[in-house]
PAKOLTI-92552 format. One record per residue (C-alpha): chain; x, y, z. Coordinates in Angstrom, 3 decimals. Layout:
BEGIN
   chaine         xx         yy         zz
        A          X          Y          Z
...
//
This chain:
BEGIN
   chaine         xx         yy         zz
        A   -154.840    124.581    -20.241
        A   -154.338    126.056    -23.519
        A   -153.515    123.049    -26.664
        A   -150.239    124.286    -28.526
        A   -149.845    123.114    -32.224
        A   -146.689    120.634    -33.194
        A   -143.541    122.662    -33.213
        A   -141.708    121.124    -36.255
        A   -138.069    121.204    -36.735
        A   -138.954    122.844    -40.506
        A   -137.152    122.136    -43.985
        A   -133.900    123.600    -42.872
        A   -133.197    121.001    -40.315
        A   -134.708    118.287    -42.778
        A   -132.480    119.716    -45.571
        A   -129.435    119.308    -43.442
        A   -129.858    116.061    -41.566
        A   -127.888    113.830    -43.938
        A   -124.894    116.693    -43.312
        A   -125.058    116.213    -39.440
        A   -125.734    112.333    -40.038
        A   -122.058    112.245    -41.924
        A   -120.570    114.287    -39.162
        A   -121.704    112.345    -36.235
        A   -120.603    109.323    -37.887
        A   -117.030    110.437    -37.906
        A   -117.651    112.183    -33.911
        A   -118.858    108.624    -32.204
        A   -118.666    106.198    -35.417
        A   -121.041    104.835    -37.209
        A   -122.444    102.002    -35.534
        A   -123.633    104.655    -32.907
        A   -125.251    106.491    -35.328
        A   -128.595    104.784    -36.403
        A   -131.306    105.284    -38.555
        A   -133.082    101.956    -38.936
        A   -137.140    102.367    -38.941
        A   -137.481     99.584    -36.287
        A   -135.627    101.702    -34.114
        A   -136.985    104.994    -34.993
        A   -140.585    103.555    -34.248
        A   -139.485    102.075    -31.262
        A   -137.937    105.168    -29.923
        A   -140.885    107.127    -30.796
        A   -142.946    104.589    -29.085
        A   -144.362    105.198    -25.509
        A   -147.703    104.060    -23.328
        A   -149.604    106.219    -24.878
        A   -150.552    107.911    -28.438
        A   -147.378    109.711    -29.442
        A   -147.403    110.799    -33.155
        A   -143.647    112.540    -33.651
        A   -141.497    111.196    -35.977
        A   -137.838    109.982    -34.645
        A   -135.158    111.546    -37.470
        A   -132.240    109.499    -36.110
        A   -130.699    108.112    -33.348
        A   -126.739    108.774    -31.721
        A   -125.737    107.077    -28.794
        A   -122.340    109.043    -27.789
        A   -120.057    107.055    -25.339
        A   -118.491    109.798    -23.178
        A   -118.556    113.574    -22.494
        A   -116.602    114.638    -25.145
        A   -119.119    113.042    -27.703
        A   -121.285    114.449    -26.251
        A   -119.833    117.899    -26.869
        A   -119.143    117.288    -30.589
        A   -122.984    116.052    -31.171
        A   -124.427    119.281    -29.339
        A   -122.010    120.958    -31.435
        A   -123.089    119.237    -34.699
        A   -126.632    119.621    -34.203
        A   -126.424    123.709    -33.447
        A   -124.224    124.412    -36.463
        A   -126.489    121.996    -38.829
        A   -129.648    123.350    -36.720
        A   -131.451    119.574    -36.254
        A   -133.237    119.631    -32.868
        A   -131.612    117.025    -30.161
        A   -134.011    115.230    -27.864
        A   -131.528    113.592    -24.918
        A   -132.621    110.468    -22.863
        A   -130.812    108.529    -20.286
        A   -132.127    105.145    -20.762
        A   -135.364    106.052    -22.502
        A   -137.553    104.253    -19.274
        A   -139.585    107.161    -18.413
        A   -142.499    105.108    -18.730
        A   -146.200    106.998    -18.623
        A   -144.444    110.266    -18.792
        A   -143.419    109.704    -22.485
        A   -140.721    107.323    -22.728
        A   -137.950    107.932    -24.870
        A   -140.140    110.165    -27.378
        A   -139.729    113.477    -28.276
        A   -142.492    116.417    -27.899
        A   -142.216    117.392    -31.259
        A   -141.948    115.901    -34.830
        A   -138.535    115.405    -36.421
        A   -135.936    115.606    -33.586
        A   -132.853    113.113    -33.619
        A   -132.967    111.299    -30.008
        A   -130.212    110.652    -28.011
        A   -129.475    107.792    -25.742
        A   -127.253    108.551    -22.952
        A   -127.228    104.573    -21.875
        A   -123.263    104.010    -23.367
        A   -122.507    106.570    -20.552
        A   -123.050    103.869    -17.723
        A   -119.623    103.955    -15.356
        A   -119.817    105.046    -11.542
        A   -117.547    107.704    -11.394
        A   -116.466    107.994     -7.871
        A   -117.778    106.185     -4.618
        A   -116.977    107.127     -0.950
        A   -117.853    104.987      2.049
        A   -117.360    107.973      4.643
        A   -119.252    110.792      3.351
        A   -121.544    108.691      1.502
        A   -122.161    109.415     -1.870
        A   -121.324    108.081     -5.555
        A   -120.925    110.395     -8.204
        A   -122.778    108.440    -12.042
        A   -123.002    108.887    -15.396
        A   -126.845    109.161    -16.717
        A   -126.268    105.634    -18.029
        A   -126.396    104.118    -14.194
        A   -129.486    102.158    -13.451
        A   -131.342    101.565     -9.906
        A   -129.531     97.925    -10.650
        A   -126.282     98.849    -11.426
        A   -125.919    100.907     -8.372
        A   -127.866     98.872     -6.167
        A   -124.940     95.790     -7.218
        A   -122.154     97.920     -6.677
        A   -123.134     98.297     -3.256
        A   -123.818     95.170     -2.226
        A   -120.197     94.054     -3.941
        A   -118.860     96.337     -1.601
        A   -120.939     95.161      1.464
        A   -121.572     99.209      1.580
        A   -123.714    100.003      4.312
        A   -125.525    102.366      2.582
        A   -128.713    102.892      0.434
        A   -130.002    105.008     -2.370
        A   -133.492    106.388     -2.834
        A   -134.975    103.681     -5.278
        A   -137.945    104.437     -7.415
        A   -140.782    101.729     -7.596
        A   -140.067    102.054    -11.824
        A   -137.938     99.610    -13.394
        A   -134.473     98.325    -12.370
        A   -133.482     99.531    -15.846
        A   -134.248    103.181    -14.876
        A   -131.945    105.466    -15.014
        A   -130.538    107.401    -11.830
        A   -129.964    110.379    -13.173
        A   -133.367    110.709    -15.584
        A   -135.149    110.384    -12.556
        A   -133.462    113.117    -10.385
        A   -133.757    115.302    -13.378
        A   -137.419    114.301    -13.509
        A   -137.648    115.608     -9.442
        A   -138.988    112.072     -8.827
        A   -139.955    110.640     -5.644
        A   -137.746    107.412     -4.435
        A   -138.217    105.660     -0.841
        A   -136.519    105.927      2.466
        A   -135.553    109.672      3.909
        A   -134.082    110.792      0.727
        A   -137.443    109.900     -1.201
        A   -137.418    113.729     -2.516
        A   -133.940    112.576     -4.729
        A   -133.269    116.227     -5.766
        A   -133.014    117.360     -2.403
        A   -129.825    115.391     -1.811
        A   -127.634    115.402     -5.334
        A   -125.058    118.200     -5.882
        A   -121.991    118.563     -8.541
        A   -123.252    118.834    -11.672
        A   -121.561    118.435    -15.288
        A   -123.517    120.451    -17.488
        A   -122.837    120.313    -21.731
        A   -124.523    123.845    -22.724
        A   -125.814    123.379    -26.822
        A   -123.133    125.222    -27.538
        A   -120.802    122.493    -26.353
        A   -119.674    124.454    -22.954
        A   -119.301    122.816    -19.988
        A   -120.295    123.879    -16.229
        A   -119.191    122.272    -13.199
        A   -122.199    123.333    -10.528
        A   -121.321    123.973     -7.144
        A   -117.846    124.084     -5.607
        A   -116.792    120.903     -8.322
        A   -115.906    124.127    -10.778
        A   -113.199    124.928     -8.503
        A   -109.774    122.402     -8.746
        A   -108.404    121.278     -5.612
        A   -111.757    121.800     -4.106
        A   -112.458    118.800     -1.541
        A   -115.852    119.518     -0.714
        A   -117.723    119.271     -4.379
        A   -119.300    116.154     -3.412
        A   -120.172    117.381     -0.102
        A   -122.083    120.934     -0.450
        A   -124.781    121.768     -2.616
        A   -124.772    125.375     -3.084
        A   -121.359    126.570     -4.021
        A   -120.715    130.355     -4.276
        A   -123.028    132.849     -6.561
        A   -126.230    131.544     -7.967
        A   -127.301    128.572     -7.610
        A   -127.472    126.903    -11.077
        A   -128.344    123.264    -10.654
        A   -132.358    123.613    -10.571
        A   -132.986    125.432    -14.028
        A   -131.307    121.829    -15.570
        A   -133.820    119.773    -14.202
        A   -137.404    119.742    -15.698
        A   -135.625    121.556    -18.286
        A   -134.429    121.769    -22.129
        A   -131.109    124.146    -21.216
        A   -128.623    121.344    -20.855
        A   -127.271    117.813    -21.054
        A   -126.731    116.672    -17.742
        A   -123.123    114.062    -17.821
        A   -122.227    113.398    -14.249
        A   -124.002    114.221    -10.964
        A   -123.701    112.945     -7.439
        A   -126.310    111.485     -5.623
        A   -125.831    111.263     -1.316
        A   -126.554    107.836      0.381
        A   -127.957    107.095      3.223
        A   -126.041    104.744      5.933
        A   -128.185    101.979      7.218
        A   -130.074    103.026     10.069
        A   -129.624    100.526     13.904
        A   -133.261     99.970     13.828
        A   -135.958     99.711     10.906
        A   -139.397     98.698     11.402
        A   -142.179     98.759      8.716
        A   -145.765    100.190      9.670
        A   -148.998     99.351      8.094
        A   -152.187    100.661      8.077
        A   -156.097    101.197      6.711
        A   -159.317    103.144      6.606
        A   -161.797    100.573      5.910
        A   -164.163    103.167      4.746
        A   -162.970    106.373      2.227
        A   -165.778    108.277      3.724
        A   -164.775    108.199      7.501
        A   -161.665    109.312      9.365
        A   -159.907    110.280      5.791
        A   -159.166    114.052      6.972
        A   -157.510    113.203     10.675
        A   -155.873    110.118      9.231
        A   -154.088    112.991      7.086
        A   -153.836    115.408      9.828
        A   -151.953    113.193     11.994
        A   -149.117    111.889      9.110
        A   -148.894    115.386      8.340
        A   -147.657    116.141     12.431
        A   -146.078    113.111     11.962
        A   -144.209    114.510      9.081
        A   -143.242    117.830     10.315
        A   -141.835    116.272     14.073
        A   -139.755    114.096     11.859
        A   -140.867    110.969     12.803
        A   -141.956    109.883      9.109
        A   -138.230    110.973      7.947
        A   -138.872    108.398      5.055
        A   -142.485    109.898      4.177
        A   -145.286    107.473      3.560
        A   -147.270    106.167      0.882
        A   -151.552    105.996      0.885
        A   -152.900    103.746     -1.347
        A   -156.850    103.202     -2.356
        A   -157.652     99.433     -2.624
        A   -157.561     99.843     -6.072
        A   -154.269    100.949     -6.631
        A   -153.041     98.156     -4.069
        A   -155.967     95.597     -6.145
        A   -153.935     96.186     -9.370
        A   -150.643     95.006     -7.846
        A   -152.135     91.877     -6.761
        A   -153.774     90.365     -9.872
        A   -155.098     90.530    -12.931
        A   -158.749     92.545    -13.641
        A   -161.323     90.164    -12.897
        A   -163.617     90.203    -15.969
        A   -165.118     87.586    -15.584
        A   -166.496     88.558    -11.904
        A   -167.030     91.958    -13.005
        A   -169.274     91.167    -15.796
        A   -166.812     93.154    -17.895
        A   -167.645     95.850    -16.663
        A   -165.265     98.904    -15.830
        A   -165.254    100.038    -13.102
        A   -166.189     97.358    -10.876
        A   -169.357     96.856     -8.971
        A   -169.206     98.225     -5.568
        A   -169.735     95.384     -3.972
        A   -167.207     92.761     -5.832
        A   -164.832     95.967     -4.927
        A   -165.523     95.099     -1.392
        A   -165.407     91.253     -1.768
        A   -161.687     92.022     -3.169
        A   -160.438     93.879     -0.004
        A   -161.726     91.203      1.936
        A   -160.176     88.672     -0.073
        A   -156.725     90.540      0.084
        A   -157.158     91.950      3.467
        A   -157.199     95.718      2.546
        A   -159.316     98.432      3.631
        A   -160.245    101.028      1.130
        A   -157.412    102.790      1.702
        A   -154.415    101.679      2.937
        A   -151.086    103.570      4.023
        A   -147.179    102.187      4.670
        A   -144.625    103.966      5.942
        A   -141.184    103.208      7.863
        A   -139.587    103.771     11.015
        A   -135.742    104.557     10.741
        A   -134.155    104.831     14.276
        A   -130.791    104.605     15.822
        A   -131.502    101.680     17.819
        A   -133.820     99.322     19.240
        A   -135.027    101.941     22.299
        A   -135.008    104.863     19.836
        A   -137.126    102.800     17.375
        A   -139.439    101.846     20.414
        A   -140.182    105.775     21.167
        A   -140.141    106.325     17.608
        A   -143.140    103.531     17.643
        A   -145.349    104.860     20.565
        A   -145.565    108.692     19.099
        A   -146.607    106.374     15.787
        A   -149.415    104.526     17.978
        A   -150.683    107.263     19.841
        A   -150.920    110.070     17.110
        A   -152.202    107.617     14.202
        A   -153.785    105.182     16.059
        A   -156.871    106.270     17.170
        A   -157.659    107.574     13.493
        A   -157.416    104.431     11.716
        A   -158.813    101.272     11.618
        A   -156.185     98.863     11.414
        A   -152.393     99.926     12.423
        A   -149.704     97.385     12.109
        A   -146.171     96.722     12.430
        A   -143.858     94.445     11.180
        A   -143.544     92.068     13.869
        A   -147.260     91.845     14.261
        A   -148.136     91.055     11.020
        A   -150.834     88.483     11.420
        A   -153.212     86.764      9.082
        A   -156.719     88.949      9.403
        A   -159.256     87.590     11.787
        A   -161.708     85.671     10.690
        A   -160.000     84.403      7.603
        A   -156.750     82.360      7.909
        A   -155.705     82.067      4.364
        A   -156.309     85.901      3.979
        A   -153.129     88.019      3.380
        A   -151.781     90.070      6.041
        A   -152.495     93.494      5.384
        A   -148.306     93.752      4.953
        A   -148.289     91.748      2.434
        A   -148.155     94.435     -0.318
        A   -145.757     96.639      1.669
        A   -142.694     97.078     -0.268
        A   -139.899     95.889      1.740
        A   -137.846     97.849      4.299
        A   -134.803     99.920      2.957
        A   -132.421     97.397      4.928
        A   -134.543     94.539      3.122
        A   -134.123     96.512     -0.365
        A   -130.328     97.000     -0.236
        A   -130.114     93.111      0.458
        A   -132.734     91.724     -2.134
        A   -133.513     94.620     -4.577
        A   -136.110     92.665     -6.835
        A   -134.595     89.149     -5.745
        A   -131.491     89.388     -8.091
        A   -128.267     88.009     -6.561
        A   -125.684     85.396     -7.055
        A   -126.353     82.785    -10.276
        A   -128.667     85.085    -11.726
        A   -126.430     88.082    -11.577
        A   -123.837     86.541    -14.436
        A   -127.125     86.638    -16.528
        A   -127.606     89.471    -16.342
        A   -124.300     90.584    -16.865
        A   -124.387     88.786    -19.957
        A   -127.875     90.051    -21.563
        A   -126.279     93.728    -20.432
        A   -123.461     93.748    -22.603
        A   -125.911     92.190    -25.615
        A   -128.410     95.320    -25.227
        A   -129.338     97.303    -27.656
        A   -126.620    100.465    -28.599
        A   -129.890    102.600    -28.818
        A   -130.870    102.456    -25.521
        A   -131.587     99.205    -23.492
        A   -127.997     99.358    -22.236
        A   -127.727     97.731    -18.520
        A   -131.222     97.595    -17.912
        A   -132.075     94.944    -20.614
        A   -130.120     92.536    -19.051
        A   -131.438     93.483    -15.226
        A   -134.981     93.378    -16.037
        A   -134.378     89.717    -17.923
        A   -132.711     88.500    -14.664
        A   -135.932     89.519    -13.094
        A   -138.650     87.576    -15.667
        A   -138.281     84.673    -18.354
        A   -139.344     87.998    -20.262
        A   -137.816     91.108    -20.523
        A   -140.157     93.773    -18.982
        A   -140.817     96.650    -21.950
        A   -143.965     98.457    -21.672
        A   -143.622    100.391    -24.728
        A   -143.057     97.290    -26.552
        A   -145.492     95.078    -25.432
        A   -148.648     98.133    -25.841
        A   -149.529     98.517    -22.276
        A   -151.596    101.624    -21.657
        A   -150.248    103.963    -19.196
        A   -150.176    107.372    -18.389
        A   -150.035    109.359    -14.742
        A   -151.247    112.516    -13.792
        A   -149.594    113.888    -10.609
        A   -151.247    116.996     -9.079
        A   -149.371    118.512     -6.094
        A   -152.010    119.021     -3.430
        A   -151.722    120.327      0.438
        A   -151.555    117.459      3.104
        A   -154.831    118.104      4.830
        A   -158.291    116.006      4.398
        A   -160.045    118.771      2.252
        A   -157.574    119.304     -0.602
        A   -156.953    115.418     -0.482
        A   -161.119    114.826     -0.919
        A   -161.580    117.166     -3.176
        A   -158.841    115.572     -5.860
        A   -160.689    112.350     -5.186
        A   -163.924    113.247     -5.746
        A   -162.241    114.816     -8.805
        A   -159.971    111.425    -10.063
        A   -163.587    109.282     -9.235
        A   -165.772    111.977    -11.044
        A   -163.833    111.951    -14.251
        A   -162.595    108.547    -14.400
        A   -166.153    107.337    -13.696
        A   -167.594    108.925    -16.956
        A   -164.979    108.165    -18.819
        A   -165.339    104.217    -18.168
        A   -161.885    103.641    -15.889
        A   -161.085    103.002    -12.777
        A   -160.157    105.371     -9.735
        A   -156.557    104.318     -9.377
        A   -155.233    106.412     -6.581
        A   -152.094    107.078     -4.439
        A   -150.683    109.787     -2.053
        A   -147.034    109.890     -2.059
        A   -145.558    112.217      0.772
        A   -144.002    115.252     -1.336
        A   -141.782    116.816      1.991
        A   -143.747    117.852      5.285
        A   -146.668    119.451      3.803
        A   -147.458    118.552      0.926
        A   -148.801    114.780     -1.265
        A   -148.289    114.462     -4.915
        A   -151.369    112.621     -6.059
        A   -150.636    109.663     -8.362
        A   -153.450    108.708    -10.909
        A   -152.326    105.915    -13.258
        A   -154.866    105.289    -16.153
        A   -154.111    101.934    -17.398
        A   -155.196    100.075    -20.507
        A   -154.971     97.876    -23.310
        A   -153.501     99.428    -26.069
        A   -154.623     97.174    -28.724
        A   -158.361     97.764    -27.879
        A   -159.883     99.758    -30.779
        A   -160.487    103.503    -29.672
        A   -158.824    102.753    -25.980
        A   -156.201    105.144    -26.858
        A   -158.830    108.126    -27.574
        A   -161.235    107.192    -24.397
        A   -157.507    107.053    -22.287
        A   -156.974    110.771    -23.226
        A   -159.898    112.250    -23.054
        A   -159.979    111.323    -19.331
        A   -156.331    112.646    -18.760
        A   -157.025    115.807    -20.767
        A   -159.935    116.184    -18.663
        A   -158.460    115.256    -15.294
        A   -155.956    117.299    -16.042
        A   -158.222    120.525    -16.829
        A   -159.818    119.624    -14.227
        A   -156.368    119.750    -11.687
        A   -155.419    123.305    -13.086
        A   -158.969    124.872    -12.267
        A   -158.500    123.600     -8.948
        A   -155.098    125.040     -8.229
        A   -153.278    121.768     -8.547
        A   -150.264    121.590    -10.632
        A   -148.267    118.371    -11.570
        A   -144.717    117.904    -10.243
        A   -144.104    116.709    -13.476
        A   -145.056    116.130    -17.178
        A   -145.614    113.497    -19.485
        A   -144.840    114.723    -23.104
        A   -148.699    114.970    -24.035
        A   -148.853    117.988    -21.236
        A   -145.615    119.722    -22.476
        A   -148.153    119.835    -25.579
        A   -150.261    122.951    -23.763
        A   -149.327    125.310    -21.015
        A   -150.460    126.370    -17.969
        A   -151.939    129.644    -16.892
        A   -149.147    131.990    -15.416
        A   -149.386    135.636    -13.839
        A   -145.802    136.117    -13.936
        A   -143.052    137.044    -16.317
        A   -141.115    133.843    -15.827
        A   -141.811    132.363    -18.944
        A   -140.356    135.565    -20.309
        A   -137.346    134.884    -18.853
        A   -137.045    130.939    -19.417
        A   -137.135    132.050    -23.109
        A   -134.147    134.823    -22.672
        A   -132.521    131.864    -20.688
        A   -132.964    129.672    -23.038
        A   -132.220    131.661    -25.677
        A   -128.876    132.228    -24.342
        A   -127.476    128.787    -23.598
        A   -129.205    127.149    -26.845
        A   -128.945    129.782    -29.699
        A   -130.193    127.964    -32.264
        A   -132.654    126.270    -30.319
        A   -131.889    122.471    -30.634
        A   -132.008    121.103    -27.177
        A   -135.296    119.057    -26.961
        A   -137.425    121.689    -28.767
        A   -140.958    121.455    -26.516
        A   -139.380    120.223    -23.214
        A   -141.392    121.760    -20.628
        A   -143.316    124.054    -23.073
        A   -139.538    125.913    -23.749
//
């Protein structure tokens, strides 16, 4: 992986800022417009060591603004970094790859555009949170779900699909099941993807591909456009849901035919929803604080206090969830016995939801369901425990967010603590690496051995999870987490992610996605495509404005 320098925006876009600055005043008015250094550092803030410079901040309200800032910033030249709500947290945040761009907040654009009960599907604006759409439906007593992320309920719907981020339930790979995009080119054009280009068409919100090339993947992962609207499909509640736990109690035995049989599993259809395999430390972290004081303070911990934890939390070293969606009751019950007989006999423990029982031998110890993640049924009807009187609090702290950026989700994620969730704000250390790997036991060993290898030396922990990526394939999430406002933390942090991340390429693993530090280098291609990405680019974003950086464009 090859370090690129900073890409500044140079003394011509410098020179004409306080030209654009006058002219987006007048476009969206001028308490959208924002230059205060609190807010400049706090956009150019994230979990990890970010050194570029915020110019400015514009928060346009609808697509038209939108237009006349793109618009603006191509004829004045002053690089535009877009952001939905700015929570892409360990990826980067709200800041920018390089030094000097002018971010914009899309969180003013916040309505749901369209909803429809019978073919399931809402069309947002990039504004909509995970909260915001998971009220609306239970306002309507829709019986329907989305494909939440485990981020915040301030996260935006839209960033994420842009992202290609994994949610839960069958539509857990989110890009797979949006369609209809409205596209605002630099230039200030505007696409309609799919058959939505076409007036009078009724099936827009219904079929992906439209006629001609397909144009909705090259705007994700992507500095080519500003994505304004998109619809996202639902999912109608399923007749029969039943949760499934279960655990290797050992990494070093039955590792490869535990993944062998969710990978038949996956490719019958059976795990339509996908799964999630956790080691106990990733499971450990959601479950309390880092025991210093039993560790000696030392990182990572001592093998066997690591063991005394699973014990005490009743997990095995690594530990797997996934969910049974069925039509009814006797499909569910089929649906159940394939589960039993295919993963059964490679596990340790396997456990549903009915059986959850304390473990043997230890009555006060959790059930090894206790960290599952509720069912998709249980999600729609208590998405993080916010209904009724706290919902008018929310409602309230919403409309009291900041114009830059906190938008709905401040006032969600206060209905959820006495303290308003903001890990940029309050220096938490966080940054994820995400290799894709093949869903077999040697691929799967091999990036562990890896993650424990470099993390080891490097004084963290092995923080580990498989999240199913479709039928053959895992994306491996490492989370390094740390305490910012430990001296040199920040330098040890990335040095291990640089590393890991070397050490991922010269394997053959990519990341499905980026943080901002990665967009920094490249990746060894043996292809022309970045040749054409740059003629692409080129062509929809003359002068080169769009989030200068963004996925090494």
């Amino acid at each position: 992986m090859n370090t690129r320098a900073h890409l500044p925006p140079g003394q011509e876009a410098e020179s004409a800022l306080p030209a654009a600055l006058d002219e987006w005043r007048a476009a969206i008015g001028v308490a959208h417009v924002r230059t205060d250094p609190a807010l400049l550092e706090q956009l150019g803030t994230a979990t990890y060591p970010t050194d570029q410079r915020v110019a400015a901040a514009i928060c346009p309200g609808d697509r038209q603004q939108v237009r006349a800032c793109l618009r603006i910033a191509t004829r004045h030249k002053v690089p535009l970094y877009p952001v939905s709500t700015g929570k892409n947290w360990g990826y980067g945040s709200a800041s920018p790859v390089v030094d000097g761009c002018v971010v914009m907040p899309l969180s003013r654009m916040n309505r749901i555009l369209d909803y429809d009960e019978e073919f399931a599907y809402v069309t947002v604006e990039p504004g909509v949170t995970q909260l915001q759409l998971h009220n609306y439906l239970i306002d309507r007593g829709a019986r329907l779900f989305a494909g939440f992320t485990g981020s915040t309920p301030g996260a935006s719907l839209i960033g994420n699909v842009l992202e290609r981020g994994l949610g839960s339930g069958p539509y857990n790979d989110r890009f797979s099941h949006v369609c209809g995009f409205e596209v605002i080119l630099a230039t200030g054009e505007v696409l309609h993807t799919g058959f939505t280009r076409y007036p009078g068409a009724v099936t827009g919100e219904l079929h992906r591909w439209g006629l001609g090339p397909w144009l909705d993947g090259i705007f994700t992962q992507s500095n080519l456009g500003v994505v304004t609207r998109m619809t996202l499909w639902l999912k109608p509640m399923p007749g029969y849901v039943a949760r499934f736990a279960f655990t290797l109690d050992e990494s070093s035995s039955g590792l490869d035919t535990t993944l062998d049989a969710l990978r038949q599993l996956s490719l019958s259809g059976v795990l339509g929803s996908g799964f999630l395999f956790f080691n106990d430390l990733r499971i450990l972290t959601t479950q309390q604080r880092y025991p210093w004081a039993e560790a000696g303070g030392r990182v990572p911990l001592p093998d066997d206090l690591r063991r005394e934890l699973r014990h005490r939390w009743g997990l095995g070293a690594w530990n797997g969830r996934a969910t049974i969606h069925a039509v009814d009751a006797r499909h569910g019950a089929e649906l159940r016995r394939i589960v039993t007989e295919s993963l059964g006999p490679h596990v340790d423990r396997l456990t549903f939801g009915e059986d959850d029982q304390p473990s043997q031998g230890n009555a006060s110890s959790p059930s090894i369901l206790d960290w599952c993640a509720p069912s998709e049924s249980q999600l729609l009807m208590a998405y993080w425990r916010i209904r009724d009187t706290e919902k008018a609090d929310a409602e309230t702290d919403a409309q009291a967010g900041s114009q830059a950026g906190a938008g709905a989700g401040a006032g969600a994620e206060r209905s959820c603590h006495s303290v308003p969730i903001d890990l940029d704000r309050d220096g938490c250390g966080l940054i994820w690496s995400c290799p894709v790997l093949p869903l077999n036991g040697r691929h799967v060993r091999i990036a562990v051995d890896t993650v424990e290898r470099v993390t080891r030396s490097h004084g963290f922990e092995a923080n580990i999870g498989l999240h199913a990526a479709g039928e053959r394939t895992a994306v491996a999430t490492v989370i390094l987490a740390y305490d910012r406002s430990v001296e040199g933390e920040d330098d040890r942090a990335m040095a291990c992610y640089d590393a890991l991340e070397q050490q991922f390429s010269d394997l053959g693993y990519p990341p499905y996605r980026m943080s901002t530090r990665a967009m920094r280098s490249s990746l060894h291609a043996n292809d022309d495509v970045s040749a054409v990405l740059r003629r692409l680019k080129n062509a929809l974003d003359p002068a080169g404005i769009l989030a200068p950086g963004r996925y090494v464009l």
